[in-house]
C-alpha positions as CSV (number, residue, x, y, z in Angstrom):
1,X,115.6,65.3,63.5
2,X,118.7,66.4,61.9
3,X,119.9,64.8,58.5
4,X,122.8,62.9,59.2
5,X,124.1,62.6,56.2
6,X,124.6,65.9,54.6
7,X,125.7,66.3,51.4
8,X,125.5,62.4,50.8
9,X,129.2,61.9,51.8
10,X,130.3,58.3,51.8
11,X,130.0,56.1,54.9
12,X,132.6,53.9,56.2
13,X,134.5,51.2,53.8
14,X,132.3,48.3,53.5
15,X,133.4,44.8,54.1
16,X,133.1,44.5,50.3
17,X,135.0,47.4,49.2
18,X,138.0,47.5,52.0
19,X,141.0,45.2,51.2
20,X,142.4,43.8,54.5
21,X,146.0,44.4,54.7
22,X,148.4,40.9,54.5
23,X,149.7,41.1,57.9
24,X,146.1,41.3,59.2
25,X,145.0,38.1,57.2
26,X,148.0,36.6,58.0
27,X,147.3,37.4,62.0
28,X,143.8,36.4,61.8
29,X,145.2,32.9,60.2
30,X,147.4,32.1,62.7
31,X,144.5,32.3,65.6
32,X,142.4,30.3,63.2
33,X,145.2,27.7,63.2
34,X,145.6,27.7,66.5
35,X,142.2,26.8,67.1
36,X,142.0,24.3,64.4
37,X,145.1,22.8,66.1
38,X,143.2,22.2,69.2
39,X,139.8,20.7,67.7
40,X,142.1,18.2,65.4
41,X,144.0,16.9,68.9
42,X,140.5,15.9,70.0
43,X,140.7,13.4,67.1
44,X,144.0,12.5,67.8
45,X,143.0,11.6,71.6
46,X,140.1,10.1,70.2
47,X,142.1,7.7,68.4
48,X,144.1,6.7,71.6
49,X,141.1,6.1,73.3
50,X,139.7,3.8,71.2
51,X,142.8,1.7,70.8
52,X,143.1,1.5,74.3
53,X,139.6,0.5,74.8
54,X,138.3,-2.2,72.3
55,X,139.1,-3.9,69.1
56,X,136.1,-2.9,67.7
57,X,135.9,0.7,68.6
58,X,139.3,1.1,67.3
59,X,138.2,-0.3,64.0
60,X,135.6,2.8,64.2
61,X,137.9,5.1,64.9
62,X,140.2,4.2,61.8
63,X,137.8,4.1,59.8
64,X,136.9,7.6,60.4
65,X,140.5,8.8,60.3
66,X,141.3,7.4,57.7
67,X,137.9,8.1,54.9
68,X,138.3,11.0,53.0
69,X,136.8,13.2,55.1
70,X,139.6,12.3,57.7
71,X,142.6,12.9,55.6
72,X,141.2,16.1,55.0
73,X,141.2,16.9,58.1
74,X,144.6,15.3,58.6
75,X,145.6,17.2,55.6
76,X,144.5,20.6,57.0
77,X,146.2,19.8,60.1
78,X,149.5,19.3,58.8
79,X,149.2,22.7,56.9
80,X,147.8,24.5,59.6
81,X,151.0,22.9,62.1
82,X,153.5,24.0,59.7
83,X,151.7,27.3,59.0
84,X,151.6,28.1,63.0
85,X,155.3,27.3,63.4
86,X,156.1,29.6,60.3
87,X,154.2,32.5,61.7
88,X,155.2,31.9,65.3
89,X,159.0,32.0,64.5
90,X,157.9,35.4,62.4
91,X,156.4,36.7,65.3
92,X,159.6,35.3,67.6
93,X,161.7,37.7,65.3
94,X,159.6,41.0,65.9
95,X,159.8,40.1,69.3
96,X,163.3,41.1,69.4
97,X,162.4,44.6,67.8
98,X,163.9,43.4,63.9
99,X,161.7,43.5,60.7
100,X,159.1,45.3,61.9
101,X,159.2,47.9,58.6
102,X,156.7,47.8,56.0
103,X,158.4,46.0,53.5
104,X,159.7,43.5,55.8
105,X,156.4,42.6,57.5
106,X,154.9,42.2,54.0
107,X,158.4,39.7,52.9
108,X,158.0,38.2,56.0
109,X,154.4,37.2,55.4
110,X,155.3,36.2,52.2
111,X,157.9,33.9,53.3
112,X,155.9,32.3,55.9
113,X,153.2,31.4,53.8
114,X,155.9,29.8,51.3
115,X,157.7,28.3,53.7
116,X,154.4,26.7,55.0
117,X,153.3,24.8,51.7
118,X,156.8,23.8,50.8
119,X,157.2,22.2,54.4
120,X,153.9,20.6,54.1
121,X,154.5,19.1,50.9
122,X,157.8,18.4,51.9
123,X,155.9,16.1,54.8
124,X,153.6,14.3,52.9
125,X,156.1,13.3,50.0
126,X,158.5,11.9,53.1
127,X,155.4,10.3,54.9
């Protein structure tokens, strides 16, 4: 069998040595978000359900909601809303065929992620 690698030349980058550009961190996030999005509406209805269906369960439910675990997730949810809206009116924009340079896509991200944690903050200091 022949040697495959002659002359010891380097493999593909590894997970460990390749550095994933922004825009694909930032692309991968916002399908994470999305996702997280849906599983934290399942609380949400959760919560509905229980007021509609018995004192008791209701109490439960609160509970759950609001322990620290629950504001956590409460807490994620809020960043992971306002992050999805940032990145969605980003993508919006290249829809139109603007920004889609280097720089810009790297601003861009920039800004979204910015404009993400001061709108979250922004919503809990009003809430």
């Amino acid at each position: 069998m022949a040697d495959v690698n002659r002359g010891n030349r380097p493999l593909s980058p590894h997970v460990s040595i390749y550095r994933m550009p922004l825009n694909a961190v930032l692309s991968i996030t916002h399908r994470i978000t999305g996702v997280g999005m849906s599983l934290a509406s399942v609380l949400i209805v959760w919560y509905f359900l229980a007021a509609a269906t018995s004192e008791a369960y209701f109490d439960t439910a609160s509970w759950v909601l609001t322990s620290f675990l629950g504001d956590l997730i409460m807490l994620g949810s809020l960043m992971a809303i306002w992050y999805h809206f940032c990145s969605g009116i980003r993508h919006l924009v290249w829809d139109t065929g603007s920004g889609l340079g280097q720089r810009r896509v790297q601003r861009s991200g920039i800004t979204a992620l910015i404009a993400a944690a001061v709108l979250t903050l922004i919503t809990i200091i009003l809430a």
